[in-house]
C-alpha positions as protocol buffer text, in pm:
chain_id: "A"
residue {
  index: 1
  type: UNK
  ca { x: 0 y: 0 z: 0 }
}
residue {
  index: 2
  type: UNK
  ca { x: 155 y: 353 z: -106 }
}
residue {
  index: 3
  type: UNK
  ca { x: 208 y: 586 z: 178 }
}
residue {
  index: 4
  type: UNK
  ca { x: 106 y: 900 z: -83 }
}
residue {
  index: 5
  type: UNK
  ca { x: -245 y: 795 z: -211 }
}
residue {
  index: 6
  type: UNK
  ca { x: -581 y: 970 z: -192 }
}
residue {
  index: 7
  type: UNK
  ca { x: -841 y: 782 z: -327 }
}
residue {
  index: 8
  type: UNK
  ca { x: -1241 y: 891 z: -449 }
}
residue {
  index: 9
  type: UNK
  ca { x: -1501 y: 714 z: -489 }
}
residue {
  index: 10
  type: UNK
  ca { x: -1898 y: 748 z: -525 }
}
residue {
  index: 11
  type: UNK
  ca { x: -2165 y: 529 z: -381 }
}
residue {
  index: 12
  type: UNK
  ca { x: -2531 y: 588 z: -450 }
}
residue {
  index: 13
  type: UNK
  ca { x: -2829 y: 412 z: -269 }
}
residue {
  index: 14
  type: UNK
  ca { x: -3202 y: 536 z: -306 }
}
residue {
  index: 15
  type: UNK
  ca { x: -3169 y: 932 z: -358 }
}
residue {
  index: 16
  type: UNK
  ca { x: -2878 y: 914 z: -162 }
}
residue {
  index: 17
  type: UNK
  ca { x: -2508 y: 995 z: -319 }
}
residue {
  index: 18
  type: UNK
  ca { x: -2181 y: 969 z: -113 }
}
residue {
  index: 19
  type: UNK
  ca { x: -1848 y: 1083 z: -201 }
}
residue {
  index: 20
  type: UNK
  ca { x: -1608 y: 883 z: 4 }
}
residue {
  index: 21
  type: UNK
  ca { x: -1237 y: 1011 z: -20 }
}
residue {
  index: 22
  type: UNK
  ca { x: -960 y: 740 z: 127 }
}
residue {
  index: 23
  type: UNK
  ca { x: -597 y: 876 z: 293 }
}
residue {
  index: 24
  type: UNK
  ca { x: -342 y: 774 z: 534 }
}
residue {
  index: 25
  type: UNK
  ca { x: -423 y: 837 z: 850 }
}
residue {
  index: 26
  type: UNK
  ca { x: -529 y: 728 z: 1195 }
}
residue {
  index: 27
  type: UNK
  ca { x: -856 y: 538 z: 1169 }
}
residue {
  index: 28
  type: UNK
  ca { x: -1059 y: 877 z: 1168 }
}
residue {
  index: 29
  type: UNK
  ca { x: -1406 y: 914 z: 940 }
}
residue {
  index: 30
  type: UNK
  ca { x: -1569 y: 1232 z: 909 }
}
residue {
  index: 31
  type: UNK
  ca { x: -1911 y: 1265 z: 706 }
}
residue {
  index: 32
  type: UNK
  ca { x: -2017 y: 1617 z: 600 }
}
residue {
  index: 33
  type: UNK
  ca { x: -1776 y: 1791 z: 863 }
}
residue {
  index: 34
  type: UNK
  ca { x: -1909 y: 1603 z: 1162 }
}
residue {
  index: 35
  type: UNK
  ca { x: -1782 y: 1303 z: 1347 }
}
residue {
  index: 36
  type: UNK
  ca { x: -1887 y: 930 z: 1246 }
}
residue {
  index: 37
  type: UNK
  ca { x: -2079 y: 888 z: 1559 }
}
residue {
  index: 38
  type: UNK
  ca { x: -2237 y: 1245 z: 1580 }
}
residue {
  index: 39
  type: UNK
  ca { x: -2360 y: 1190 z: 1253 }
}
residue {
  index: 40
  type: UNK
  ca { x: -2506 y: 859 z: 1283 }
}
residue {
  index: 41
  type: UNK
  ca { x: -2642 y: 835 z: 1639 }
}
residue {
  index: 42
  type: UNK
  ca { x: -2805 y: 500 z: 1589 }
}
residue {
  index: 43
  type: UNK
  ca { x: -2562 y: 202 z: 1605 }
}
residue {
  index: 44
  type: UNK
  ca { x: -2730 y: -36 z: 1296 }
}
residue {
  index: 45
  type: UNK
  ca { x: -2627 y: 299 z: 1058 }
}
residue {
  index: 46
  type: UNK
  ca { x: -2256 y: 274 z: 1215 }
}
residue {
  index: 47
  type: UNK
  ca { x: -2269 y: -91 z: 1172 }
}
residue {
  index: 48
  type: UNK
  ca { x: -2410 y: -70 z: 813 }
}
residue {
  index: 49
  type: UNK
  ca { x: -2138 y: 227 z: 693 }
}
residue {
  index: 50
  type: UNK
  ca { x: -1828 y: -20 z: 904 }
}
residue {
  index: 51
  type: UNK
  ca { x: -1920 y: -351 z: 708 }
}
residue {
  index: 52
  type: UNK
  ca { x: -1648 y: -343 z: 450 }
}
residue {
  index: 53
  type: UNK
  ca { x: -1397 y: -193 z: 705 }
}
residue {
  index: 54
  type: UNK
  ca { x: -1456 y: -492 z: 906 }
}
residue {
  index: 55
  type: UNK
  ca { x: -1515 y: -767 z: 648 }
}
residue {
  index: 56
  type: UNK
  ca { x: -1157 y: -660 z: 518 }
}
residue {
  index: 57
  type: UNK
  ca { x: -967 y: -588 z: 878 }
}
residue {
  index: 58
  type: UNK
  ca { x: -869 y: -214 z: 797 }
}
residue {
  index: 59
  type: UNK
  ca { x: -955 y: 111 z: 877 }
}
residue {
  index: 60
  type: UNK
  ca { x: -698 y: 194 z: 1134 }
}
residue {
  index: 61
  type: UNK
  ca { x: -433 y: 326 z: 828 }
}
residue {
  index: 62
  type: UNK
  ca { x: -708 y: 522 z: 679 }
}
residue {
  index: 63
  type: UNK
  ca { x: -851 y: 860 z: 709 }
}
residue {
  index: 64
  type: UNK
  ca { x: -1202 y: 884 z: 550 }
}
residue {
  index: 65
  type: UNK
  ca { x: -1353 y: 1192 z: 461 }
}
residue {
  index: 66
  type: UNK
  ca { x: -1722 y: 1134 z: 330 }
}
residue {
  index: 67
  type: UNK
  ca { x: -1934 y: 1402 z: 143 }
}
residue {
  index: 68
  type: UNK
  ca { x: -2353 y: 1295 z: 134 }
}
residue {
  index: 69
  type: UNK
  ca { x: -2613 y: 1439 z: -14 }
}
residue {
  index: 70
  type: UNK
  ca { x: -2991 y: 1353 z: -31 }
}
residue {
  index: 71
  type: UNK
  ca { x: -3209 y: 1060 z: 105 }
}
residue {
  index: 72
  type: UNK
  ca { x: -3246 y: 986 z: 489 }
}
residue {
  index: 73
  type: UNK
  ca { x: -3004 y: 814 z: 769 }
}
residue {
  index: 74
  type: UNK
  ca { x: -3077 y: 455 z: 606 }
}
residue {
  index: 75
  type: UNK
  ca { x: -3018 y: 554 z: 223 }
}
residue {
  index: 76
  type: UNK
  ca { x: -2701 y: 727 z: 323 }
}
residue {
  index: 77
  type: UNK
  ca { x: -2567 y: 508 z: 532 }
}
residue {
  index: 78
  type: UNK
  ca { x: -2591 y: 257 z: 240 }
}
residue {
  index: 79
  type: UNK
  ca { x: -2481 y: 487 z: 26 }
}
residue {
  index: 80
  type: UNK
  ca { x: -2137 y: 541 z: 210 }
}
residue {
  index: 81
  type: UNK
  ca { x: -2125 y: 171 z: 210 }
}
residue {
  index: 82
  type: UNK
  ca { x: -2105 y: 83 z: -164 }
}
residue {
  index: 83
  type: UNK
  ca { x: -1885 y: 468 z: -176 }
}
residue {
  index: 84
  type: UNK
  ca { x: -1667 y: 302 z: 98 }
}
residue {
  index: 85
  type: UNK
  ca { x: -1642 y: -72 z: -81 }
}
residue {
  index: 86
  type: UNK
  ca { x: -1560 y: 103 z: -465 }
}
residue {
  index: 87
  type: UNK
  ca { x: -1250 y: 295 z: -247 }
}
residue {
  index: 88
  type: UNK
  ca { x: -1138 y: 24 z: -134 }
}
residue {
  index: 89
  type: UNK
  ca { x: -1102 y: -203 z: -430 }
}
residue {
  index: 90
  type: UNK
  ca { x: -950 y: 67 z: -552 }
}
residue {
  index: 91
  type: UNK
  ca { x: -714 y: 100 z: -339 }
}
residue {
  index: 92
  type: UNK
  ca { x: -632 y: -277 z: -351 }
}
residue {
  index: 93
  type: UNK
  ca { x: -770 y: -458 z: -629 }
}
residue {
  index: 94
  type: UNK
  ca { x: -707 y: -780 z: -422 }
}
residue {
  index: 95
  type: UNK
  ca { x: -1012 y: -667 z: -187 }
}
residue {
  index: 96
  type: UNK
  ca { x: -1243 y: -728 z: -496 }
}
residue {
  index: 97
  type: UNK
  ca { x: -1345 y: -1066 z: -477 }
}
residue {
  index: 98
  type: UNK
  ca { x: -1410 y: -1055 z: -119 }
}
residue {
  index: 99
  type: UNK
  ca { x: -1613 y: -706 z: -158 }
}
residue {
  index: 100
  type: UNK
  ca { x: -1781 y: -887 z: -422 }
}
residue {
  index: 101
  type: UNK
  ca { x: -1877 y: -1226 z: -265 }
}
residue {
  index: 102
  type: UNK
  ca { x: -2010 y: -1019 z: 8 }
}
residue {
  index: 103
  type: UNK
  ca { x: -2239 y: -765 z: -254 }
}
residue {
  index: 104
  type: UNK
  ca { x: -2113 y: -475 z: -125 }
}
residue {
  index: 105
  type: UNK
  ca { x: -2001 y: -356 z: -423 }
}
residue {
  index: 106
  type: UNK
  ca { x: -2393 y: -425 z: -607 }
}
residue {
  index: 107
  type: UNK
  ca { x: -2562 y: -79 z: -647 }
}
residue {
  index: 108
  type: UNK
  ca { x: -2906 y: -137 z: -476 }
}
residue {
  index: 109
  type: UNK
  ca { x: -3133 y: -6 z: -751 }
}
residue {
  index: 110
  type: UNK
  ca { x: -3448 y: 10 z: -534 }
}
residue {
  index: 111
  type: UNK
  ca { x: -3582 y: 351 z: -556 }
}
residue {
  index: 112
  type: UNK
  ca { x: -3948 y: 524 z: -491 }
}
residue {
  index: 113
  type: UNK
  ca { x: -4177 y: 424 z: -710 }
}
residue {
  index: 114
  type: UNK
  ca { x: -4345 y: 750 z: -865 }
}
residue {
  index: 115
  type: UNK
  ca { x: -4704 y: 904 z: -788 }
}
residue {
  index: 116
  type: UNK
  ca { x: -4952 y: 844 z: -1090 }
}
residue {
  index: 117
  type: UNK
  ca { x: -5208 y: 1047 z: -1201 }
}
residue {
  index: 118
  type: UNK
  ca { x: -5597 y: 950 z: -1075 }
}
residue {
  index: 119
  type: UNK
  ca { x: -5427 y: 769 z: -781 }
}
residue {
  index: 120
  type: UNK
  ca { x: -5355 y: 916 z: -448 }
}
residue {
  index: 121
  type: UNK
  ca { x: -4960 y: 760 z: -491 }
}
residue {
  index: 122
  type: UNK
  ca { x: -4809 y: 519 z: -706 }
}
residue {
  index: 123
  type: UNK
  ca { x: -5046 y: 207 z: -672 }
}
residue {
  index: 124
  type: UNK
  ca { x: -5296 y: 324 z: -398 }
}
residue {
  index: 125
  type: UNK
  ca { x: -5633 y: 412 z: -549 }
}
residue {
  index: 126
  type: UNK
  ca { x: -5902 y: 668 z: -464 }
}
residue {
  index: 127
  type: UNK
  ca { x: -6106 y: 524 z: -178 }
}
residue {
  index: 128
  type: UNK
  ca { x: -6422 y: 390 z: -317 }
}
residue {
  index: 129
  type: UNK
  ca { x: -6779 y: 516 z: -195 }
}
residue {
  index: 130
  type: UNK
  ca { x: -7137 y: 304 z: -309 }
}
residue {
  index: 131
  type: UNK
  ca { x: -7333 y: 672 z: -302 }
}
């Protein structure tokens, strides 16, 4: 692993998009300015973003600087996931096959379905009256 490296990479999930930059350092991640547990309070978020640090054992070498936009906690959190798993193939393309087998590196394309016209949202109907 190069010592001078700084690595980008986007992850999208939902309406969510992260942009999750990789550099030596001490272990730190920072998302939009704020710390990694100020910005997700709830613990299933932190364990959803930390998956691929912990499926590959690193993390501790790595500063990671995170910039999200859109969606809610969930979305974004899997967002900086799949940002997170891209980053670090690319930083080692040996990580592949065990990002892969794992399907973190799968874009999940499950998004809102839109609102159609007549109906009160995308499948629900008007609520039927006999009079």
């Amino acid at each position: 692993m190069a010592q001078s490296f700084n690595i980008h990479a986007v992850g999208k999930r939902k309406s969510a998009v992260a942009r999750v930059y990789l550099r030596p350092g001490n272990g730190r991640i920072i998302i939009n300015d704020r710390d990694f547990q100020d910005y997700f309070p709830l613990e299933t978020t932190r364990n959803l973003v930390s998956q691929p640090l912990r499926l590959l054992n690193v993390g501790a070498e790595l500063d990671i600087l995170v910039r999200v936009t859109g969606g809610g906690p969930e979305g974004q959190a899997g967002a900086i996931k799949h940002g997170l798993s891209r980053a670090l193939q690319e930083l080692n393309p040996e990580y592949r096959p065990l990002l892969k087998k794992a399907g973190y590196l799968t874009r999940d394309a499950r998004i809102k379905e839109r609102k159609k016209y007549g109906r009160r949202g995308a499948r629900r109907g008007c609520q039927y009256s006999k009079r």
